[in-house]
N, C-alpha and C positions, 0 to 999 in steps of 0.2 A: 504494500500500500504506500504510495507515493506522498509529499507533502510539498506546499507550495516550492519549500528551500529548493528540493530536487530537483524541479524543474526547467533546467538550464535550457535545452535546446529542445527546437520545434522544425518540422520538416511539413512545407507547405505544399500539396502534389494541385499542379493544373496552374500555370502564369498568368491568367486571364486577367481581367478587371479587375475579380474578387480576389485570387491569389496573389497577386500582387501589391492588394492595397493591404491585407493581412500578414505577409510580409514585412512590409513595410511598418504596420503595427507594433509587431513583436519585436523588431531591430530598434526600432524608437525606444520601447519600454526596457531595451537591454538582454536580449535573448538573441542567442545565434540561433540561425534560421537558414536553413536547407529550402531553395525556392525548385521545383523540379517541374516540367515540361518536356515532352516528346519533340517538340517545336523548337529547334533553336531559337528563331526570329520571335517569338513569343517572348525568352527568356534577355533578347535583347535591348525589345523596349519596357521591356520589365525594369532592367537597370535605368534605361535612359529615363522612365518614366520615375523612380523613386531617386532618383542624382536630381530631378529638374522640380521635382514636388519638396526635397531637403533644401534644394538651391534657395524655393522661395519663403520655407519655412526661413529660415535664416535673414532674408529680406523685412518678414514681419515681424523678426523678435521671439517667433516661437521657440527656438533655439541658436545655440551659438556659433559662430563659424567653428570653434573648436570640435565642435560635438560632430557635425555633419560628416568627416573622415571615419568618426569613432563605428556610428551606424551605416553606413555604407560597407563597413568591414565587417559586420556581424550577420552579412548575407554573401549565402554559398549558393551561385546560378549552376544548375548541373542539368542533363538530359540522360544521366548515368540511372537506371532508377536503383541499381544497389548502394546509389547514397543515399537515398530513404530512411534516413537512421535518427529519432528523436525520442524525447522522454515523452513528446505529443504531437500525433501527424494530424497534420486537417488536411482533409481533403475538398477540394475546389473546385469538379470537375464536375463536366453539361448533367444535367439531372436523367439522367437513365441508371435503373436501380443495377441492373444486369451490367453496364458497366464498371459503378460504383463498386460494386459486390466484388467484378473479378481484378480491379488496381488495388482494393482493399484486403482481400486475402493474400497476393501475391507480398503485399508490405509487411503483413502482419507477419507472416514467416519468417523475413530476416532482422524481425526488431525482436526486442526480449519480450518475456509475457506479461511484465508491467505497463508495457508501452500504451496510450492510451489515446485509441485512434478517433477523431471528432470531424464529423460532418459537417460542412457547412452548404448541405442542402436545402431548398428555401421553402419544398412540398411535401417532399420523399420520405415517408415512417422510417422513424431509426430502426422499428423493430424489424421493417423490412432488411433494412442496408444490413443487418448486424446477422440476420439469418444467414447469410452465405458465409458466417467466418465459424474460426474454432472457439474464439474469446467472445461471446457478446456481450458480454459483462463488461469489457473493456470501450465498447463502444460508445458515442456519446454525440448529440447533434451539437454544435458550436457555429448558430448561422448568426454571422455577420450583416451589416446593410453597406447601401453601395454610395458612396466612398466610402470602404472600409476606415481611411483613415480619420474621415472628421464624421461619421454617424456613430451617436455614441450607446445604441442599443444593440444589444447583442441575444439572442435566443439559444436558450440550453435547454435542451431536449433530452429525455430519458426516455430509452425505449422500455420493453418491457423487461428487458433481462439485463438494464443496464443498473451495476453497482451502484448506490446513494454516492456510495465517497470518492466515486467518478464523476458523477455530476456538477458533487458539491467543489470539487478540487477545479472543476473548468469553471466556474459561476466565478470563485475566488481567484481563479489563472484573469478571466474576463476582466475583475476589478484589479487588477494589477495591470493589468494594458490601460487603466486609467477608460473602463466601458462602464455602462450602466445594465446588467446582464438582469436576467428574470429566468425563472424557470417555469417551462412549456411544459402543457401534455403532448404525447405523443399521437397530433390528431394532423391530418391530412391539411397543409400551408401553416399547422402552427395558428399564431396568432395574424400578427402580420399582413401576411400572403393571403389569408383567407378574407381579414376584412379589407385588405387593399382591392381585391376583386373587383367588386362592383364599382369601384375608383376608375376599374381600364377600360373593364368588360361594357359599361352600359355607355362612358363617353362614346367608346369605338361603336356600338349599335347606334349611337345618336348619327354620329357623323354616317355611317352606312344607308340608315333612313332619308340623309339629308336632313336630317331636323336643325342640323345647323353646323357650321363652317368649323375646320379643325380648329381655326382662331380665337374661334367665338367661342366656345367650348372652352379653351384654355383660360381666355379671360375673364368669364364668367366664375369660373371655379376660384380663381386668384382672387378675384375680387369678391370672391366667397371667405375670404380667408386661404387656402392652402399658399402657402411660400411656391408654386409650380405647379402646372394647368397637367394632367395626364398624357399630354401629346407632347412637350415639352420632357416630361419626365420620363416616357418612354425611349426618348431619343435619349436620353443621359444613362438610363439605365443600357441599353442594347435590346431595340425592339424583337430580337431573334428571343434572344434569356425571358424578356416577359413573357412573350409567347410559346415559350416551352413552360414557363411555368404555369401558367394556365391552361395549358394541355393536361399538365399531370396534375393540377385539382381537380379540372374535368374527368379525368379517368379515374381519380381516385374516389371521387363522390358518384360513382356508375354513372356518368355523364347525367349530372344534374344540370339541368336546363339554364338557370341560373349561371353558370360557371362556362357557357359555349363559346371555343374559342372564335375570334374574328375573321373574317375572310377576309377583310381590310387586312390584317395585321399579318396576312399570314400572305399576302400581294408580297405587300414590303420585305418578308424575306424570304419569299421566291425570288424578286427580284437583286438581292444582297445589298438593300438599301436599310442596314443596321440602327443609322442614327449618327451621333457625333464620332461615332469611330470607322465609320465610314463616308464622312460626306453631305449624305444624303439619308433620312428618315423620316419622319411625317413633317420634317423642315428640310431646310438647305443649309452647311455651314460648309458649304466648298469656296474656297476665295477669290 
């Protein structure tokens, strides 16, 4: 049984958006960090993107020039996957439980049996993820929000077979990254995901109706209050990721009508129009 002190190092599988901004988390808070991807080119603007996000940290005072060398050095870029090696792996990779399952036992294998692997799926029951391994006791959800580094809620999931003082050790790992963490049941989007739903799902059927203009929709909500309209937010998040994650509500709730993913949404990534990391999303930020 582990305690916060042991917790030296973390090994974060998948460089995406989320993998890389939890990365960058835990090099912040003082933990060396194993960042791993199949994708070189992934792992490249992985760095460029956490050197250019310290750079500006450093601009506003959030830290020191001195420091910014110190956390740059406490992250290991590898496409090796037998560096896979931490006291806590998160896993950061597209939401398919069958793939999770088979990157998740292959890790589990060459780390010791205290090793304590955390999801950071945003739909997908832990108890599912953790049925494909030999430990599921050792499993644990640890979902982040996007940007990892300035959202400061974090979701800790316990599947069914997952140990208390698994939980309770990530909840405590969470407030040491300086998050504001909560503990989840283990029910299909969590909290979150499930009440954000109808946030994506009924603007996108508005705009599909025509009942009124992406624009107008955005602004409307804004000036409803939300700090950013759903069209806006979908391009920041990656209109592809919403729309897988509302995929597997849908499936997870035997396609409750409620929860029907968008043809709109799902135009946008047939055609690999992402959002701001491509370009082009239910806006333009090409220059």
């Amino acid at each position: 049984m582990k305690t916060l002190d042991e917790i030296r190092s973390l090994a974060v599988i998948g460089a995406g958006v989320m993998g890389r901004g939890i990365a960058l988390v835990a090099a912040r808070d003082g933990f060396n960090c194993i960042l791993f991807d199949i994708n070189q080119k992934m792992l490249d603007e992985s760095a460029a993107y956490i050197e250019d996000f310290l750079k500006k940290s450093v601009e506003r005072g959030k830290i020191s020039e001195a420091e910014m060398p110190e956390i740059l050095g406490r992250v290991k870029y590898t496409s090796n996957s037998t560096d896979i090696i931490g006291d806590v792996i998160i896993e950061a990779i597209p939401e398919n439980p069958d793939l999770k399952q088979k990157v998740l036992s292959e890790v589990e294998a060459i780390n010791s049996p205290d090793t304590i692997i955390a999801s950071n799926t945003s739909t997908i029951p832990i108890t599912r993820i953790a049925a494909g391994l030999k430990r599921p006791e050792m499993v644990v959800g640890m979902h982040f929000f996007n940007p990892a580094p300035l959202m400061q809620l974090v979701e800790v999931i316990s599947g069914e077979m997952t140990a208390d003082w698994v939980a309770q050790l990530i909840y405590d790992l969470a407030q040491k990254m300086h998050k504001k963490p909560v503990f989840v049941k283990d029910e299909p989007g969590f909290i979150v995901n499930r009440v954000a739903r109808p946030f994506y799902v009924e603007s996108l059927r508005i705009a599909e109706e025509n009942g009124a203009s992406i624009e107008a929709i955005d602004r409307l909500l804004e000036s409803s209050g939300f700090r950013m309209g759903p069209f806006k937010l979908m391009d920041l998040i990656g209109i592809e990721t919403n729309h897988e994650v509302t995929k597997s509500l849908f499936n997870a709730f035997f396609q409750e009508p409620r929860f029907r993913p968008s043809r709109l949404q799902q135009k946008k990534v047939d055609a690999g129009q992402f959002g701001r990391k491509t370009g082009r999303g239910f806006y333009s930020y090409e220059k």
